[in-house]
N, C-alpha and C positions, 0 to 999 in steps of 0.2 A: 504493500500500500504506500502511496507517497505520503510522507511525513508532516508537507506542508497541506495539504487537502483538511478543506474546510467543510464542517456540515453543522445549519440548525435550522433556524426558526425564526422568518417577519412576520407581523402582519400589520395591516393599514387600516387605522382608523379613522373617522372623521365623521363630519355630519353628514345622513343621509342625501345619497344622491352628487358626492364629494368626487367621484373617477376613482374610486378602491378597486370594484368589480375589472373596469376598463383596465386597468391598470395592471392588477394582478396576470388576467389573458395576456397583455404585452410582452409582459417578462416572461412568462411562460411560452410563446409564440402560438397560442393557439385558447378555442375559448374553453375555458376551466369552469366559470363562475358567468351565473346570468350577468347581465346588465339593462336596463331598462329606465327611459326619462322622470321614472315616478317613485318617486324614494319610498325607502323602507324593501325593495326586494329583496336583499339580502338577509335570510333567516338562519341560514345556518353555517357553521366553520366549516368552508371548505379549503382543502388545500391543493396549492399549483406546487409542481415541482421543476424546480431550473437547476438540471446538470450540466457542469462543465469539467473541462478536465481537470480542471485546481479546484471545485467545490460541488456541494449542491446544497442551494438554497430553497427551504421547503416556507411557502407562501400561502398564512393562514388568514382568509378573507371574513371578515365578520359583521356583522349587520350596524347599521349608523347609531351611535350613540345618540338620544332623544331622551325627552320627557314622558314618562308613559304611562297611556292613557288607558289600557287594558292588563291584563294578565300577562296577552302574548308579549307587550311591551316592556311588563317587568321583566319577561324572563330574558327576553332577546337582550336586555340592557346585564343583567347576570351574567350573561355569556363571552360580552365582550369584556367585561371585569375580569374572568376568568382568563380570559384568552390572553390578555396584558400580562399576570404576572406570566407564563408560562413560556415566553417568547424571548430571544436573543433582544432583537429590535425591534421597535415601534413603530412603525410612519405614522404620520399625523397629517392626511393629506386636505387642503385648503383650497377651493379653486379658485383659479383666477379671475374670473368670471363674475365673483362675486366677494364684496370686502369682508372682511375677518369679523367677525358679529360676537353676541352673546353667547350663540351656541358653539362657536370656535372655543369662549374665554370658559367654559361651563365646563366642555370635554376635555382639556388641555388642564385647568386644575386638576379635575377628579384624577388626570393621567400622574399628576405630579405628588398625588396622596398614593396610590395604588401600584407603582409598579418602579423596580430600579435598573429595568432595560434601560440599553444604549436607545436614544430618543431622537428620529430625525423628524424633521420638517417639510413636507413632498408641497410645492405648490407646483396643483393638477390642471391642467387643460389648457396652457399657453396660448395652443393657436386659436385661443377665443378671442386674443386680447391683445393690444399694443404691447412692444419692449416696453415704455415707459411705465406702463401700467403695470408689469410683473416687478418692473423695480419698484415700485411705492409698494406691492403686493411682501414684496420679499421684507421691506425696513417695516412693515406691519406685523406680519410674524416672529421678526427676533423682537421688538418690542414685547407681544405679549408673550414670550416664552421667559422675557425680563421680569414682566410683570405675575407671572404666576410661580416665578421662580423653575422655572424647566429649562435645563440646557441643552441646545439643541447638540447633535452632534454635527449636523449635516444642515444645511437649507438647500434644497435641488429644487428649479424648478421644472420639469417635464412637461411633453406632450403624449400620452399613449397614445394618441391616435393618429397621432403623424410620426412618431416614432422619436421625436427629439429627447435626450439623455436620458431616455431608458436604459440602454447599455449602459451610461455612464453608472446611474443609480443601483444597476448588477451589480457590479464590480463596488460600489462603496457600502451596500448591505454585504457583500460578503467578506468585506475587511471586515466588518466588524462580528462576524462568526467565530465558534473557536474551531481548535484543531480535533477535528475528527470523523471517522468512518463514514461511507457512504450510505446513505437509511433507505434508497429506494433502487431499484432497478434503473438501467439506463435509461430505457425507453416508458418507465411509468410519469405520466403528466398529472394523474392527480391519484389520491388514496380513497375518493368517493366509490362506493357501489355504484355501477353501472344505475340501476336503478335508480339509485337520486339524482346521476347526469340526466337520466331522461325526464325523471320530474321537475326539475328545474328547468330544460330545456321547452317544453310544454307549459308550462307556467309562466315562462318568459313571453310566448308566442302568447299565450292567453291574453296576458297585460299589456299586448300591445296594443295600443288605438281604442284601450276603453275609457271611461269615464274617469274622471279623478275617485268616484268614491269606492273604486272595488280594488285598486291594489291590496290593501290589508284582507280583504274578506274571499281570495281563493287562496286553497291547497289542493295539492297535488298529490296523489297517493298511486303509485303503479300498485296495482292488484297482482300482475302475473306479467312473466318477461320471460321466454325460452325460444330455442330455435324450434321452427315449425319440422316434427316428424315425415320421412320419407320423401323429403323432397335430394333433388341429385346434388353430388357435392360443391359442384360449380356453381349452384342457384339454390342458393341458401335464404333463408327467409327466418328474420326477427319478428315472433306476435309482440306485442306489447300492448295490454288491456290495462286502461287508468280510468281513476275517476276524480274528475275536478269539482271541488266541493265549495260551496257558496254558503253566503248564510241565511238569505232571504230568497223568495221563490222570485222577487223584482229581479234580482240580479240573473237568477237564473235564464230569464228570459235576455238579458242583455248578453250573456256570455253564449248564446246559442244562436241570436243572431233572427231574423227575417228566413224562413222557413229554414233553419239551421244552416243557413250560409255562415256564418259569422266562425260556429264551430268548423264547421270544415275548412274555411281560411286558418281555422288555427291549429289543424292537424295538419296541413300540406305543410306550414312553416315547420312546426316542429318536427316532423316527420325527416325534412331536409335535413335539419342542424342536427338529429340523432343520427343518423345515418353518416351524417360528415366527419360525427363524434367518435364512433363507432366501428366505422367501414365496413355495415354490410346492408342492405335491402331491409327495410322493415315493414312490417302491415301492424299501424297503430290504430286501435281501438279505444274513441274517448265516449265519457256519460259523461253529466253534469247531475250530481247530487246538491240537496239541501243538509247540511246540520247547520241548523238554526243556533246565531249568536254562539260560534262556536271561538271565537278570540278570547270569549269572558269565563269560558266554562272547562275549568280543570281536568275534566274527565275525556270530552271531545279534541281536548288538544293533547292529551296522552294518544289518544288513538291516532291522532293526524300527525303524530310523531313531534311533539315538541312538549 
């Protein structure tokens, strides 16, 4: 094994809808973790993994620190509590896009009670914004890393989506790893069950182009996922039978769409992105279920995995 090979553990926090998801996929080169214009999609720690031949950094994404107005909120805000102390490094990602607020100064304290990671500073989505403006962006963040008492180790600011100092920001999370063993295969990109890549993938497609009031109110749950029996080995066929759960029968009808057009726009999309995930032929089977007020109710969100 080489001596100097590095391996652990980021993850990116920030407020909801901050480029964590975006961001995560870039360094990974490919998509790991939903993304979507409607904050809050991110519910659960998934991780990207970035090998190189001097390290591998394992990229743990986790849902926008908020004020929380439900159950699911408490717990989703527990988790990334959790995820902080357990990580090498922090990112703290800020977009440019938008000035450094209350809920920047809220998460950046609580980061400065909780956790004694090395702590950078990611300002996310450049190419939204003037040079001038990431430099006021940038002397606003070591301010309040002044003012909450957090040292930064790093301020980077990035594009994921044009790809500007991604590499750079590889290469300064993994200086700050320590020295050892490789944790995943070369060719593994994430340590999710196939099964939750597809339910997030479907989920993503769900949330796209609906209303602002349904992002919190679907899950995703694959029922059953196996290769379809006695088909020839060259034409292989993935079932996958899900059901996307709602909590009122109103939304029901908006997730299904004008004689279920809406649903079937949102199997072809996701059908795509598993398949690209994946690399093989799938035939996806979606329902749309009711559990009624199921974010508030302890027992329905056991079941729906959270």
């Amino acid at each position: 094994m080489n001596d100097d090979f590095r391996s652990g553990f980021a993850c990116f926090v920030g407020r909801p809808n901050a480029g964590k998801s975006t961001l995560t996929n870039a360094l990974v080169g490919q998509k790991v973790v939903i993304t979507s214009d409607k904050p809050q999609t991110t519910r659960t720690v998934v991780r990207g993994i970035v090998t190189r031949p001097d390290a591998q950094l394992i990229l743990v994404d986790t849902p926008g620190l908020h004020r929380p107005r439900t159950l699911l909120g408490e717990r989703l805000n527990d988790l990334v509590r959790t995820t902080w102390s357990e990580v090498d490094v922090v990112g703290v990602c800020f977009p440019a896009d938008e000035k450094v607020g209350p809920g920047d100064r809220f998460l950046v304290s609580e980061l400065a009670k909780a956790t004694r990671s090395t702590r950078f500073a990611i300002v996310t989505k450049t190419d939204l914004v003037a040079p001038e403006r990431i430099a006021e962006h940038l002397l606003d963040v070591a301010e309040l890393g002044r003012q909450t008492g957090v040292e930064w180790a790093e301020i980077v600011p990035v594009s994921a989506v044009a790809g500007d100092q991604v590499a750079l920001l590889a290469d300064l999370l993994v200086a700050q790893l320590p020295v050892g063993p490789q944790l995943y295969p070369d060719d593994e990109l994430s340590d999710e069950p196939e099964e939750h890549l597809a339910a997030e993938l479907i989920r993503e497609a769900a949330l796209d182009g609906v209303r602002d009031e349904l992002p919190h109110s679907i899950a995703v749950v694959v029922e059953e996922m196996r290769m379809r029996e006695g088909r020839p080995e060259d034409k292989p066929l993935l079932d996958i039978h899900a059901n996307l759960y709602v909590e009122r029968s109103s939304q029901k009808g908006i997730v299904i769409g004008h004689r279920g057009q809406r649903l079937k726009d949102v199997g072809r999309r996701a059908r795509t992105q598993i398949e690209a995930l994946l690399g093989v032929p799938v035939y996806l089977d979606l329902h749309v279920k009711i559990a009624k007020d199921w974010q508030r109710d302890p027992r329905q969100l056991r079941k729906l995995g959270f």
